[in-house]
C-alpha positions as a Markdown table, in Angstrom:
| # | Residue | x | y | z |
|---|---|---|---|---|
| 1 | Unk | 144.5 | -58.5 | -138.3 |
| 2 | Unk | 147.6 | -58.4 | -140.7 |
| 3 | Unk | 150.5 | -56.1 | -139.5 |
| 4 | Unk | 149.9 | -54.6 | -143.3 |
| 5 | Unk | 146.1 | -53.7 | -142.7 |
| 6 | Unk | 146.4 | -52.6 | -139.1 |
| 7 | Unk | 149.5 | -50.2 | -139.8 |
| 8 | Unk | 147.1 | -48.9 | -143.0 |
| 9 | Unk | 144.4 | -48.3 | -140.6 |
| 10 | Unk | 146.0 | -46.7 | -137.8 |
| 11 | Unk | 147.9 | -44.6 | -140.1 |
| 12 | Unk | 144.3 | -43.4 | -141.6 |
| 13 | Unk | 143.2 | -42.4 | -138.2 |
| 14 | Unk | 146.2 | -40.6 | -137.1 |
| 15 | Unk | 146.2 | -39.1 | -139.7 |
| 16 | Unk | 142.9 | -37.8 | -140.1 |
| 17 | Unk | 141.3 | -39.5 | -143.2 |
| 18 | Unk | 138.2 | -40.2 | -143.6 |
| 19 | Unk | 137.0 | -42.6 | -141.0 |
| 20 | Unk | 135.4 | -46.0 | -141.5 |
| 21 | Unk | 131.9 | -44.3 | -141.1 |
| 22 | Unk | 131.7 | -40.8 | -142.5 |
| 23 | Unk | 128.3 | -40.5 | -139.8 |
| 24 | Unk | 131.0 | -39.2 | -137.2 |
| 25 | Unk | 132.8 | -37.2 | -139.7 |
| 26 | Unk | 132.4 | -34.0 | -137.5 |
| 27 | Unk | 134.1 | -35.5 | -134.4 |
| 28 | Unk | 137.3 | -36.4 | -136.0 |
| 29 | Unk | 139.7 | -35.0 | -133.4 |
| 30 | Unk | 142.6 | -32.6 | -134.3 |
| 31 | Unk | 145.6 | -30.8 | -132.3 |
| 32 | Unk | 144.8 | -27.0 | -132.2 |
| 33 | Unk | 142.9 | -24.0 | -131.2 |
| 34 | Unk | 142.9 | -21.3 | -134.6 |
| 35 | Unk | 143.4 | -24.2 | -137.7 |
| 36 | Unk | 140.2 | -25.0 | -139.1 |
| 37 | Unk | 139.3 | -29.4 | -138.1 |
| 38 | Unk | 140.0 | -31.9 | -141.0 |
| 39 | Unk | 136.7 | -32.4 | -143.6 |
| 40 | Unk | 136.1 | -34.7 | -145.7 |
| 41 | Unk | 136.3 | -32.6 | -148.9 |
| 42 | Unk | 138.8 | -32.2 | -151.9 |
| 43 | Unk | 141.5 | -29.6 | -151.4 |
| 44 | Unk | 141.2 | -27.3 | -154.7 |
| 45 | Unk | 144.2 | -27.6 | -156.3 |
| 46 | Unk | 147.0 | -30.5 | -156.2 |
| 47 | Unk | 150.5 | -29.7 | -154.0 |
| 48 | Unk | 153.6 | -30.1 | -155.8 |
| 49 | Unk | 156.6 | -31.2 | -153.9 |
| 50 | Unk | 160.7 | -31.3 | -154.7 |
| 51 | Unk | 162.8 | -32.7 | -152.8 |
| 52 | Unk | 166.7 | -31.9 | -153.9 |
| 53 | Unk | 168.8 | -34.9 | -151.8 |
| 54 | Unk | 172.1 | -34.4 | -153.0 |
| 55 | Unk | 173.8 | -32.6 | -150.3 |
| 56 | Unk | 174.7 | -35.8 | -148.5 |
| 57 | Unk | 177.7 | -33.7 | -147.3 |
| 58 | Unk | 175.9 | -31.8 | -144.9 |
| 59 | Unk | 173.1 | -34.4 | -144.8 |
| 60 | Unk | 170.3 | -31.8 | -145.8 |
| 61 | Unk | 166.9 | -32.4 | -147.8 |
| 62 | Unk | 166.0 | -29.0 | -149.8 |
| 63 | Unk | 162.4 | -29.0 | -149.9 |
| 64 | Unk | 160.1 | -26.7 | -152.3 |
| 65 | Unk | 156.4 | -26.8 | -152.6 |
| 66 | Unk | 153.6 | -24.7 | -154.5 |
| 67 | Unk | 150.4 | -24.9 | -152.9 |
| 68 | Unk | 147.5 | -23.3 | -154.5 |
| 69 | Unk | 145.3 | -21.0 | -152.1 |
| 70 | Unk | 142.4 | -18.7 | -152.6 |
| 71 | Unk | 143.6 | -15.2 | -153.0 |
| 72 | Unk | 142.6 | -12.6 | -150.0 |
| 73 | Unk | 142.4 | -15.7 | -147.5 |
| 74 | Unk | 144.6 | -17.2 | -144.6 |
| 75 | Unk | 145.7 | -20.8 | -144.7 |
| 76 | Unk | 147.4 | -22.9 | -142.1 |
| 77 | Unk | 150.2 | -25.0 | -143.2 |
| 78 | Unk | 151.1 | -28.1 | -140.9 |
| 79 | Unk | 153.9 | -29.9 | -140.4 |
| 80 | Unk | 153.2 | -33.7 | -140.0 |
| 81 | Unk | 152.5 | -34.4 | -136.2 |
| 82 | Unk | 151.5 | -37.7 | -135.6 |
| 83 | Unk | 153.3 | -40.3 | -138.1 |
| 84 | Unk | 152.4 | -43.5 | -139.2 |
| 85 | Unk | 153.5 | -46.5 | -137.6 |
| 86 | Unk | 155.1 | -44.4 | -134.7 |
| 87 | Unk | 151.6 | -44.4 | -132.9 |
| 88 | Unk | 152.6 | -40.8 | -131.4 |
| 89 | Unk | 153.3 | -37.7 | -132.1 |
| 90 | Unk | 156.8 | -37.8 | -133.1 |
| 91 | Unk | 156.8 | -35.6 | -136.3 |
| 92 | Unk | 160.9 | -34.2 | -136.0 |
| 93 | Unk | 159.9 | -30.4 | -135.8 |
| 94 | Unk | 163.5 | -29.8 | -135.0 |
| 95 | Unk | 165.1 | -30.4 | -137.7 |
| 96 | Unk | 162.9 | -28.1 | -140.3 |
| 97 | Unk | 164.4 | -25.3 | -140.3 |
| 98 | Unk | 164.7 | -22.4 | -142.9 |
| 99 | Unk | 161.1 | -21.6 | -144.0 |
| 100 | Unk | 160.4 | -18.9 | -146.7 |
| 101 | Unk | 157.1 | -18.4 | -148.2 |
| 102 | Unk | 156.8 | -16.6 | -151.7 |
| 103 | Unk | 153.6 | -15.9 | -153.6 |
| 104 | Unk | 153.4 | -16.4 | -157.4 |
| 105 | Unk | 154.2 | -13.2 | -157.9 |
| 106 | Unk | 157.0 | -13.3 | -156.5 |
| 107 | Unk | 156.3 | -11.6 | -153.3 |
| 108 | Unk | 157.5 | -12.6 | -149.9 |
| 109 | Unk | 154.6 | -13.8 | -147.5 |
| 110 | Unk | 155.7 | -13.5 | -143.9 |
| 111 | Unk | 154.3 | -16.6 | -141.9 |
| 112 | Unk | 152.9 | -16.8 | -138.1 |
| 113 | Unk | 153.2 | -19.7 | -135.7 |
| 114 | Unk | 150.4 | -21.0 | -134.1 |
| 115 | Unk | 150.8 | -19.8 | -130.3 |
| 116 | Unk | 149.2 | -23.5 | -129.6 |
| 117 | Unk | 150.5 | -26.1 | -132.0 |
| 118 | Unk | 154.5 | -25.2 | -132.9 |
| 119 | Unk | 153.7 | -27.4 | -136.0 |
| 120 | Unk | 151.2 | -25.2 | -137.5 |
| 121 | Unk | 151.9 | -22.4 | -139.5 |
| 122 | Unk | 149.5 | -19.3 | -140.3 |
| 123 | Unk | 149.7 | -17.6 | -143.5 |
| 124 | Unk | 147.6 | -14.3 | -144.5 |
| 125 | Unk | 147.4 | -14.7 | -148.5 |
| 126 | Unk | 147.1 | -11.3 | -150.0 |
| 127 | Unk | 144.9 | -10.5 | -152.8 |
| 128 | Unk | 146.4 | -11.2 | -156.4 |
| 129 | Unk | 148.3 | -14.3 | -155.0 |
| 130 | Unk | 147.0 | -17.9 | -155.9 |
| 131 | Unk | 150.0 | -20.3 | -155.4 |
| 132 | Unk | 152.7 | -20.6 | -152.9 |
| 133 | Unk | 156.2 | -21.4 | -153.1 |
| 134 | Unk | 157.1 | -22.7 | -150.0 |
| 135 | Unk | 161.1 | -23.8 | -149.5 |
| 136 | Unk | 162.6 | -25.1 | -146.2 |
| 137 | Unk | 165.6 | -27.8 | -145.1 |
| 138 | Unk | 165.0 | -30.7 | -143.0 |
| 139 | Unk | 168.5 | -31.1 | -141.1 |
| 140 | Unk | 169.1 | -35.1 | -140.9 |
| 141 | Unk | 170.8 | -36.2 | -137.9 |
| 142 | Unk | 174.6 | -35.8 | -138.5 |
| 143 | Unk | 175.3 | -38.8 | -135.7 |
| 144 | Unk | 172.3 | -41.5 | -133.6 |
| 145 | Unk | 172.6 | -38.6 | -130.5 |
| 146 | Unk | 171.1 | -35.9 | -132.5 |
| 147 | Unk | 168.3 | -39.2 | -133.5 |
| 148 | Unk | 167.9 | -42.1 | -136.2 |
| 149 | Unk | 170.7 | -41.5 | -139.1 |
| 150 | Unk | 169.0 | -40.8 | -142.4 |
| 151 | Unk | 171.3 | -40.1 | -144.9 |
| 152 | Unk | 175.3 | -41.4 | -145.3 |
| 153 | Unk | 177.3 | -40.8 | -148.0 |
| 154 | Unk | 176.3 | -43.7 | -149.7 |
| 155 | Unk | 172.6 | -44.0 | -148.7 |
| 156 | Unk | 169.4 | -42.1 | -147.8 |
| 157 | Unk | 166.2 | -42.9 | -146.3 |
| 158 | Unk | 163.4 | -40.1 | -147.5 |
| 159 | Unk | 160.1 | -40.2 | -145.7 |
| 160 | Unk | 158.0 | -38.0 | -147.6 |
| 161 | Unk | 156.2 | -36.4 | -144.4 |
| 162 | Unk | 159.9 | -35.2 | -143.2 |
| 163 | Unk | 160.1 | -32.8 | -146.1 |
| 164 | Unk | 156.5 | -31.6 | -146.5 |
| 165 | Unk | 153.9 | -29.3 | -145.1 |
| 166 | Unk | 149.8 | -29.6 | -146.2 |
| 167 | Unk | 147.2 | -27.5 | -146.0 |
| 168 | Unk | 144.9 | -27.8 | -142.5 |
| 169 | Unk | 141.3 | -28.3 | -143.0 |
| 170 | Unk | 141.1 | -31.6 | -145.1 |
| 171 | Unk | 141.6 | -34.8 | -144.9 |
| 172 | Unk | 144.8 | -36.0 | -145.7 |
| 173 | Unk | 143.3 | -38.6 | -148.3 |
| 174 | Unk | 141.5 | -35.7 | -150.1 |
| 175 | Unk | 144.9 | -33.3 | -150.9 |
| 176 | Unk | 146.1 | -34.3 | -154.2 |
| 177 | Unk | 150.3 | -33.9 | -154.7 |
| 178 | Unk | 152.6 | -34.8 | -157.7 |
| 179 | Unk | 156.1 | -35.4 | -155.9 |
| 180 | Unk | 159.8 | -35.4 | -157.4 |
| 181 | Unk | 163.0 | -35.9 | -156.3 |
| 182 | Unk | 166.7 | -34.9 | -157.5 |
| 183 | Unk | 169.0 | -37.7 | -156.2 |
| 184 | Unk | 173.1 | -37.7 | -156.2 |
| 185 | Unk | 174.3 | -38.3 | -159.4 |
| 186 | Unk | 174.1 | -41.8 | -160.5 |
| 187 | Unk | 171.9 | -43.4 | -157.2 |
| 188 | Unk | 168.9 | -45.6 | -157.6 |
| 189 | Unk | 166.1 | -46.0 | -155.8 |
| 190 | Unk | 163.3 | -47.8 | -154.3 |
| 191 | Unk | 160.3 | -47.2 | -153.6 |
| 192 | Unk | 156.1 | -48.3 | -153.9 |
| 193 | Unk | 155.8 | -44.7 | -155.9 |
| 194 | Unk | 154.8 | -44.8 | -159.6 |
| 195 | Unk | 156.9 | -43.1 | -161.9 |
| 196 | Unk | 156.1 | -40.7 | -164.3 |
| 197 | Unk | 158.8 | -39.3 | -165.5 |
| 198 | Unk | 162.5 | -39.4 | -164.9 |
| 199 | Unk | 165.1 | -36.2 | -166.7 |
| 200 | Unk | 168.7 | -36.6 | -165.3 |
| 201 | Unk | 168.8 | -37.6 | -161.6 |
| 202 | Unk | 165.2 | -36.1 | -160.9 |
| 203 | Unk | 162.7 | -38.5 | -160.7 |
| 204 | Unk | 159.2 | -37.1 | -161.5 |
| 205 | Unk | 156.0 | -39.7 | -159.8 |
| 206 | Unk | 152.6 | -40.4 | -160.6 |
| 207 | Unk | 150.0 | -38.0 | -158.6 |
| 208 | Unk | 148.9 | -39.4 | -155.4 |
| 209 | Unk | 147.2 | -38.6 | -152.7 |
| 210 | Unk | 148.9 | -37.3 | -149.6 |
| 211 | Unk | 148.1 | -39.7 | -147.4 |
| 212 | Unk | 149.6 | -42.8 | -149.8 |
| 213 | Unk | 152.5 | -40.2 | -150.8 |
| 214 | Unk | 153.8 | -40.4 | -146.9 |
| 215 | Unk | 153.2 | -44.2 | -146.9 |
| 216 | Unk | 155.4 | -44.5 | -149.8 |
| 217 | Unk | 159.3 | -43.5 | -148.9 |
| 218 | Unk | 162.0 | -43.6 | -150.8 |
| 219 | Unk | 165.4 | -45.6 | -150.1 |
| 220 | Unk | 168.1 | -44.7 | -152.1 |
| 221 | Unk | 171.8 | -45.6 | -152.9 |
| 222 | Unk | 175.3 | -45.3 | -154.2 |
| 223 | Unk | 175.1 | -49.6 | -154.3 |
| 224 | Unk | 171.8 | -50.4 | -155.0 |
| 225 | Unk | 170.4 | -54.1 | -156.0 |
| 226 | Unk | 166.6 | -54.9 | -156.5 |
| 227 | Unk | 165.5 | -58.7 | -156.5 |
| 228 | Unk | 162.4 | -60.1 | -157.7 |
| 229 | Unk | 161.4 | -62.2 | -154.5 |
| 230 | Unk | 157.6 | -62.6 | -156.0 |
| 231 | Unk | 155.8 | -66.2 | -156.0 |
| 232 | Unk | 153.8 | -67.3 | -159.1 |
| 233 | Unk | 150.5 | -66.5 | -157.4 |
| 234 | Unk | 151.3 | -63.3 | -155.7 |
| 235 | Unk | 151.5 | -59.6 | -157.6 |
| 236 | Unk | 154.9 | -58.8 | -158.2 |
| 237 | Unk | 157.4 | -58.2 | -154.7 |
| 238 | Unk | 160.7 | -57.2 | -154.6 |
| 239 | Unk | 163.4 | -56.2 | -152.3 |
| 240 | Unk | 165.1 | -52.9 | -153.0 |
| 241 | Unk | 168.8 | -53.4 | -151.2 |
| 242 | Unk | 170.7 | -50.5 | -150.4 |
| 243 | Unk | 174.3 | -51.0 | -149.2 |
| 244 | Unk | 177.9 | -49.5 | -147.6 |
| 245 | Unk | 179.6 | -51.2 | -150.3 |
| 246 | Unk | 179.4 | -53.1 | -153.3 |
| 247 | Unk | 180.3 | -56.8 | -151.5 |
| 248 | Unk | 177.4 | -56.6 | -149.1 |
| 249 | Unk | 175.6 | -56.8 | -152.3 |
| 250 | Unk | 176.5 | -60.4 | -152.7 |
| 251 | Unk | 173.4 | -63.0 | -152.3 |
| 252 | Unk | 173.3 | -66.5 | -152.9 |
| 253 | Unk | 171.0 | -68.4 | -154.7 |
| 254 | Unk | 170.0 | -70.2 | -151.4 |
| 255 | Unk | 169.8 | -66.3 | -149.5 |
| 256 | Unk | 168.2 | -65.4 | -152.7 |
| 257 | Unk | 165.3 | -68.6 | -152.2 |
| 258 | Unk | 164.8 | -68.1 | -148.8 |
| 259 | Unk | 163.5 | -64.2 | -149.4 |
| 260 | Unk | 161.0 | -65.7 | -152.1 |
| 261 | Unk | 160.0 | -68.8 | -149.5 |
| 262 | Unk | 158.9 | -65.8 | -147.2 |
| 263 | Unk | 156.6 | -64.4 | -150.2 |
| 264 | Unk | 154.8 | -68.4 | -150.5 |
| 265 | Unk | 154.4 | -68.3 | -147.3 |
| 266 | Unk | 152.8 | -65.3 | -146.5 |
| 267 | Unk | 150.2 | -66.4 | -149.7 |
| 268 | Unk | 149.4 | -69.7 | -147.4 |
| 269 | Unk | 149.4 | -67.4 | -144.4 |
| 270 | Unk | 146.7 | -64.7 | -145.6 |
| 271 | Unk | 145.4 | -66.7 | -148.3 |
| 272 | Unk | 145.8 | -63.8 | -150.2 |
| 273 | Unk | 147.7 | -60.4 | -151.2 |
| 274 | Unk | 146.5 | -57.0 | -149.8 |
| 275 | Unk | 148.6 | -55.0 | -152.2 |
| 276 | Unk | 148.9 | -54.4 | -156.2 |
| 277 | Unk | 152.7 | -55.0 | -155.5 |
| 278 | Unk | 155.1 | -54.3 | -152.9 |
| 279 | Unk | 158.4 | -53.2 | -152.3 |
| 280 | Unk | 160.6 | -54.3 | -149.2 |
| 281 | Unk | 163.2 | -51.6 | -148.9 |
| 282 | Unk | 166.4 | -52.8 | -147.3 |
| 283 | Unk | 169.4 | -51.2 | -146.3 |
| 284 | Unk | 173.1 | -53.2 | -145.4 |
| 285 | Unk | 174.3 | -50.4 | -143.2 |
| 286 | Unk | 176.7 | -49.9 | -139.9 |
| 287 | Unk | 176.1 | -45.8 | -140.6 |
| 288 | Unk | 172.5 | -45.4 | -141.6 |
| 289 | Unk | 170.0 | -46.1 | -138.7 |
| 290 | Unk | 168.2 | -50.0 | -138.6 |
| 291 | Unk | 164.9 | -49.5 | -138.9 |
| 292 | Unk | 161.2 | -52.1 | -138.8 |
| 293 | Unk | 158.4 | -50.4 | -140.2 |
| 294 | Unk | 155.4 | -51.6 | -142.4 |
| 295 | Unk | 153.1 | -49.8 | -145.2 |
| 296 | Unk | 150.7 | -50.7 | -147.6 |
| 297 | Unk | 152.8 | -51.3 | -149.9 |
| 298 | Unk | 156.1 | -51.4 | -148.9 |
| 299 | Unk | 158.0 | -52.3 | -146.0 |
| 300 | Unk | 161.3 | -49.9 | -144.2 |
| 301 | Unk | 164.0 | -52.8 | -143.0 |
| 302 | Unk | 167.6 | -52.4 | -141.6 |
| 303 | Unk | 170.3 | -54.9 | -140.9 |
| 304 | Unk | 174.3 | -54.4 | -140.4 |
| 305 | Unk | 176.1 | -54.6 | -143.6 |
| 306 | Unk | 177.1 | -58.0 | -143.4 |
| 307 | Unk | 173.6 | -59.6 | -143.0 |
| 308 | Unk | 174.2 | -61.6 | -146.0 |
């Protein structure tokens, strides 16, 4: 099995999508004693989430979500536990910090945790209220002690289930969202995300569902490059370079053939392509943290600044 497929199917387990046969459906296991168990039905209403990653100062991601509810009812909220690719429940409940719930009417909601599972989050909706506006930080490491460096003053690296909270009680694959982002001023960005809109620095994507939206991260940077490494019989593939500085920027045409070689030969290998297109995102970086981790469609690299 492809590294590609097998990190798409464990991430589909762990995180509690549907499973390859829906006949077991009810046995899907889940962490927690009072949040309701993951079905296999569509959450009523799609999650819209902003990110605001311009305080690279501080190194801070401002986060606001609505979430529609049913009025009159409690909801649990849950902060990603077990993350793709890590195999473990690593989810950095740390470093959220600063969570304020407001109802559409404008209303502050006090919120309960879960006695059993520190990453879920009770909320009694009271009558009249239909949408949340949920607003938190998560606090990037400020150096590798604290853990893996996110954000640097010249780069980020946004993984969408860092900055997010869902509802509990459906699949992941089954909770619609519509994300955005409001980068520093003049940054670029890669990612497998479709765009939809773009006003300013905020970048506006395509609805997806949550379980592809937190397969699909962002990298971002002050010195930015994007190469078309594609073959002539694969769908397109690039490499989204992010970078300390402008010189480490610099490829060659040979560097430049040898990253398109890899594409031809991963064709022969697999004898075909498992993906509409894909997006390596690479950083150059002696700040932000190295990093090897595959998605469906995209692909989180790290190298010292002077790999090329």
């Amino acid at each position: 099995m492809s590294k590609i497929l097998l990190a798409s199917t464990l991430m589909a387990v762990t995180l509690g999508a549907a499973p390859l046969s829906d006949a077991k459906a009810d046995t899907v296991p889940y962490v927690g004693i009072n949040q309701p168990a993951p079905k296999n039905v569509a959450y009523p209403g799609t999650l819209t989430i902003h990110v605001d990653a311009t305080d690279t100062a501080h190194r801070v991601f401002n986060v606001h979500e609505t979430i529609p509810v049913e009025a009159g009812k409690s909801i649990y909220l849950l902060y990603p536990k077990w993350i793709p690719g890590h195999h473990r429940p690593s989810g950095p409940i740390k470093q959220m910090a600063g969570l304020v719930i407001h109802g559409n009417d404008g209303r502050r909601i006090e919120w309960t945790r879960d006695p059993y599972n520190v990453y879920a989050f009770k909320v009694d909706v009271p009558k009249g209220v239909t949408s949340l506006d949920v607003e938190f930080q998560f606090l990037a490491a400020q150096n590798r002690s604290q853990g893996p460096i996110r954000m640097t003053p010249e780069m980020m690296n946004l993984s969408w289930e860092k900055v997010s909270l869902y509802p509990a009680g459906y699949y992941v694959n089954r909770i619609q969202t519509r994300a955005s982002v409001t980068l520093p001023e003049g940054w670029k960005f890669g990612s497998a995300l479709d765009v939809a809109s773009r006003k300013g620095n905020t970048v506006t994507f395509k609805p997806i569902d949550y379980l592809n939206l937190i397969d699909s991260p962002i990298y971002a940077g002050k010195y930015y490059k994007r190469l078309d490494i594609g073959s002539k019989k694969s769908p397109p593939v690039h490499m989204n370079i992010v970078a300390d500085a402008p010189k480490y920027l610099e490829v060659t045409p040979e560097q430049h053939q040898i990253l398109r070689n890899l594409v031809v030969q991963m064709g022969k290998l697999y004898g075909t392509y498992h993906f509409d297109h894909y997006e390596f995102l690479f950083s150059l970086s002696d700040k932000m943290s190295g990093k090897g981790l595959e998605h469906s469609r995209s692909s989180e690299n790290g190298r010292g600044a002077d790999f090329f």
